[in-house]
N, C-alpha and C positions, 0 to 999 in steps of 0.2 A: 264373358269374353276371355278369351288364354292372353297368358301372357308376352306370345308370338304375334295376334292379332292385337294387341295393343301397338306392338312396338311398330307392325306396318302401318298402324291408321295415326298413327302419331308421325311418321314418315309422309305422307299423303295428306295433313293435316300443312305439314309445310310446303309441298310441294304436289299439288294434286294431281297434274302431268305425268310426272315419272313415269318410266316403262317398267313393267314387273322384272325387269331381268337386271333391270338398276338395282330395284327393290332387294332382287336377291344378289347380288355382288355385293350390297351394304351389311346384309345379316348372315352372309356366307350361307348361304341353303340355295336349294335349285330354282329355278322360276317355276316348276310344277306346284313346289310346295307351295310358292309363293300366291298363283291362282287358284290353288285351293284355300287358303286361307282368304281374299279377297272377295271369293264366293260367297264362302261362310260369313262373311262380313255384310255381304249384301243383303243374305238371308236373314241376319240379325238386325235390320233396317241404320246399321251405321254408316252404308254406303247404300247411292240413289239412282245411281246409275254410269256410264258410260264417264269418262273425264273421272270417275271416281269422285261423284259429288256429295259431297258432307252433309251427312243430317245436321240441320241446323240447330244448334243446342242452345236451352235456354240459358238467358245467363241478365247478371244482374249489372249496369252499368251505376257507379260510384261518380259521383263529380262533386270533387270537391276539397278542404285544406290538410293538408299532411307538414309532421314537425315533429322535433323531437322533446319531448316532455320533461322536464326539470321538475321533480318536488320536493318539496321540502317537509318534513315530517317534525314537530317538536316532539323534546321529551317530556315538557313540562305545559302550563297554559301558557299562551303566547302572548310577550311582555312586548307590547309596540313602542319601538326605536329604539330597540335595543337587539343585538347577538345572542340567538336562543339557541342552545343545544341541540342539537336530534341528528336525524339521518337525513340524505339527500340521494335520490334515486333517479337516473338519466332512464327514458325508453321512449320507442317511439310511439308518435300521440297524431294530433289533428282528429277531427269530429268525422269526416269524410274516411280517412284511412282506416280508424279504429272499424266504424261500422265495416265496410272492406274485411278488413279481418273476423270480424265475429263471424260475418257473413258464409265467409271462406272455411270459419271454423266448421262451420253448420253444412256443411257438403254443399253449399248452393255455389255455381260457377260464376267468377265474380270477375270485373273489369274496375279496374280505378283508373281515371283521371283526375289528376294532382298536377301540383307545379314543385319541383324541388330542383336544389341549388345544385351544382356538379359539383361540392364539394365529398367530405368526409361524412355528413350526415344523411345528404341524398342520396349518397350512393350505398348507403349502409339501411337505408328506406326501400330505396326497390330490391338491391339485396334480398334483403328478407320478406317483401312481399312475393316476392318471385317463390321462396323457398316454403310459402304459405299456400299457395297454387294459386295468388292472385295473379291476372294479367294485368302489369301495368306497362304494358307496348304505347300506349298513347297517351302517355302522362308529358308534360310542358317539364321540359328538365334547362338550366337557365347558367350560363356561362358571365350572368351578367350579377344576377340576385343569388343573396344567400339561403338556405333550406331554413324555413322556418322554427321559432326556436318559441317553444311556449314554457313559461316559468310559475309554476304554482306554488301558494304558501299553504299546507293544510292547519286546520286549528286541533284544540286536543279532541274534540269529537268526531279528528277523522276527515271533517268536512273543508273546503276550501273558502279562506279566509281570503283569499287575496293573490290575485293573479296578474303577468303581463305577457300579453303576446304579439310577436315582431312576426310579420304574417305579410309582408309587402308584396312575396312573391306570388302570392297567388292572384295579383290584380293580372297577372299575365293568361288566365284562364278568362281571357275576354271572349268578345262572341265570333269573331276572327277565329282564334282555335279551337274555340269549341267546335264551328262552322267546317272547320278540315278535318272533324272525327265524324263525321254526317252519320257514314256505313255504321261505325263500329257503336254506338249511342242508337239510332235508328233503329236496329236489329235486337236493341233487348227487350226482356221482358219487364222490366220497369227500370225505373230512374229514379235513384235517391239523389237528393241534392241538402247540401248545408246554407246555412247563408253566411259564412263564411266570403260565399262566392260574391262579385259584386252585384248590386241591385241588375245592372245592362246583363252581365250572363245572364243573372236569372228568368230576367223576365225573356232572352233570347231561347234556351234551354225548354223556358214551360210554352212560349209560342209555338217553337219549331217542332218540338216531340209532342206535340198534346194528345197523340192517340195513344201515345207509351205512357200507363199510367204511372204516376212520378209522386214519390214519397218527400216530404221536406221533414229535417231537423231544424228548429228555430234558436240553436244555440244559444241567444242572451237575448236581452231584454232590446235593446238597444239595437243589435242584428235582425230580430226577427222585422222591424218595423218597416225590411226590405221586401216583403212579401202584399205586403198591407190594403192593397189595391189588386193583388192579384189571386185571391185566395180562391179561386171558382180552378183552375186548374190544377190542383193536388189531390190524389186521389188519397193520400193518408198525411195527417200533421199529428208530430208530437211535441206537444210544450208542455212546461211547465206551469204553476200557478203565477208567476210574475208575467211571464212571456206572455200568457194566455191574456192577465188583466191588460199588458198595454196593447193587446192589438184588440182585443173586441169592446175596451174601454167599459169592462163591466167590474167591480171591487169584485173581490170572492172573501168572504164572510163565512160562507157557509155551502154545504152541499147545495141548496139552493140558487145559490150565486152562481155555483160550478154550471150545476143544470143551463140555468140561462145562459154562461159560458160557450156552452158547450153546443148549444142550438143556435147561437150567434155564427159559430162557423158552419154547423149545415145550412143555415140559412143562406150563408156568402157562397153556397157551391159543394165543399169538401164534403168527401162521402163515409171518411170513419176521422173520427175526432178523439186523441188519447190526451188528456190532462194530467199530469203527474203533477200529486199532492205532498211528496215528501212520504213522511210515517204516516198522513193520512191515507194513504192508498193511491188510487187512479179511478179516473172517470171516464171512460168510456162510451162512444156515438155514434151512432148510422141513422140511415132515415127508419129503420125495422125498431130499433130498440135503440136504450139507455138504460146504465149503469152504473154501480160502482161498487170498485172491490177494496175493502177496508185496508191499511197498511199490515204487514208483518215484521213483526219484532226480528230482530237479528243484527249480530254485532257486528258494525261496519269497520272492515281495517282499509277498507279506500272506496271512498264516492263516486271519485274522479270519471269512471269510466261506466257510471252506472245506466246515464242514459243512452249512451252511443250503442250499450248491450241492449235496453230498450230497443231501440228502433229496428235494430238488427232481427230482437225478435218479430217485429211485428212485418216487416218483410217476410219473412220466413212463414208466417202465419199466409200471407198474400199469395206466396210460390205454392203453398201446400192444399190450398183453396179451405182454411180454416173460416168458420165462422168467426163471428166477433168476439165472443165470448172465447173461445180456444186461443184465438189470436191476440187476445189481454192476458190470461193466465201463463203462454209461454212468453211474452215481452214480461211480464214479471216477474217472473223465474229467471229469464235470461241476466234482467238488472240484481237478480238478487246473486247469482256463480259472479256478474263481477263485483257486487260489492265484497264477496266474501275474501278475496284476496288481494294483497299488497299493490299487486301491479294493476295500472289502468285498463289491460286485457287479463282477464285468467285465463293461465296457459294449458287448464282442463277442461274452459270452455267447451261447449259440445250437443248436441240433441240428446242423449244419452241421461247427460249431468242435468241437463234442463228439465227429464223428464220427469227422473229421478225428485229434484227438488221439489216439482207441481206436487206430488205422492209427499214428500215430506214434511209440507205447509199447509198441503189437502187445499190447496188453492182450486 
């Protein structure tokens, strides 16, 4: 596509009506040209016909918590109740956003809905999603609640010690508003959700969209237990080994443990099951097969955002109609570009760096 027909269907995209001769007063050229670029647009199947009707594009709908991320870094091990030395590093965070952004990194056309406050940090949230090519048109922005503010303590291996998250505003993504995004949620090709969200969204979300297949992150132990009854309509779950033990109430000991883990959930419905073991690797599900890929050594300079880069891959594996096995290899490559650097998103995220890394760990 030229750089001319972009700029008409990006025109047409806001306003599909116009007449070509608007079109061309906007971009100063003749309306000849203007119909001949329209043509050529049609012939390129981006336009469907008459009204200038829009190929409908897939695209990945996000519901779910956004905030801004406070960490704390020691320089030494961490002495409790007491003033420890290190660095502290503000960026934007939430489970629902972050994935959003991987997503977005990844060339796949992405939709968040979130709840953020009209202050300094929400509007410094869409900002920059916007500036990411996510859409967030339909995001709950709240004149009332403040933008959520999540505050993490890491330990000296990197890993997080201890956290608190002020998240109130997102009880305003009830099923009232979710219920006024119908079209824009409707029309994707899947739904990621967090449980973040409340138990009423969720289970409104996996009712009303059930033929959109819908990915969940299970966030914590404690969050996931909002799913617990509902597990038959997610077409992918990724947990961890605590998350996992309290919702199928099975101990994990051993690969063994995981295995029955992990048929626990295809039993309950869910069609691909990811289990993250830490350094032990991941366990992966379907009803075809079962697996698992050992962990890979590497030095972690932040954890924080390693699962959100997880899930993101394995969407991405979904959008690309990878198998399971392709679809475990880049979720784990994807969590390993974020473990590799400071920030809770790495800012060279990419299909490129992901692929790169799979070749470099021979995963």
């Amino acid at each position: 596509m030229t750089f001319r027909e972009k700029e008409i269907l990006q025109i047409l995209k806001s306003n599909p009506m116009i007449s070509q001769q608007e079109i061309a007063d906007m971009l100063n050229i003749s309306r000849t040209s203007v119909a001949v670029h329209i043509t050529n647009l049609m012939k390129k199947g981006e336009l469907l016909g008459k009204g200038y009707i829009l190929k409908k594009e897939n695209y990945v709908t996000v519901i779910g918590g956004s905030n801004m991320d406070i960490q704390g870094f020691p320089n030494n091990p961490l002495v409790m109740h007491d003033s420890n030395p290190g660095k502290v590093d503000i960026s934007m965070g939430g489970v629902g956003r972050n994935i959003a952004e991987n997503l977005s990194r990844l060339n796949i056309n992405t939709k968040l809905i979130s709840a953020v406050g009209n202050d300094l940090y929400g509007n410094t949230i869409l900002s920059e999603c916007k500036n990411l090519n996510i859409d967030v048109n339909d995001c709950f922005i709240s004149d009332e609640y403040s933008t959520s503010i999540y505050i993490s303590i890491l330990n000296n291996d990197k890993d997080m010690q201890l956290a608190i998250s002020h998240m109130d505003i997102t009880e305003k993504l009830n099923e009232s508003f979710i219920h006024s995004k119908y079209k824009s949620i409707n029309d994707s090709k899947a739904i990621v959700i967090d449980t973040n969200l409340s138990t009423e969204a969720i289970d409104f979300i996996t009712r009303t969209y059930c033929h959109v297949p819908i990915f969940v992150d299970t966030v914590s132990t404690a969050k996931c237990l909002k799913i617990k009854n509902i597990l038959s309509r997610f077409e992918a779950i990724k947990l961890n080994k605590y998350e996992s033990e309290t919702l199928s109430n099975i101990k994990i000991e051993n690969l063994d443990d995981v295995k029955k883990s992990a048929q626990y959930f295809l039993d309950k419905g869910i069609k691909n099951v990811f289990i993250t073991l830490g350094s032990d690797g991941v366990y992966c599900a379907n009803n075809k097969e079962m697996f698992h890929i050992p962990g890979v050594k590497i030095d972690i300079i932040n954890a924080t955002g390693a699962g959100d880069a997880f899930m993101s891959g394995i969407v991405y594996g979904f959008m690309n109609d990878f198998n399971l096995n392709e679809t475990a290899k880049f979720a784990i490559s994807s969590s390993l570009v974020a473990l590799s650097h400071k920030n809770t998103i790495n800012p060279n995220f990419s299909v490129d760096l992901i692929n790169k890394t799979i070749k470099e760990f021979n995963l």
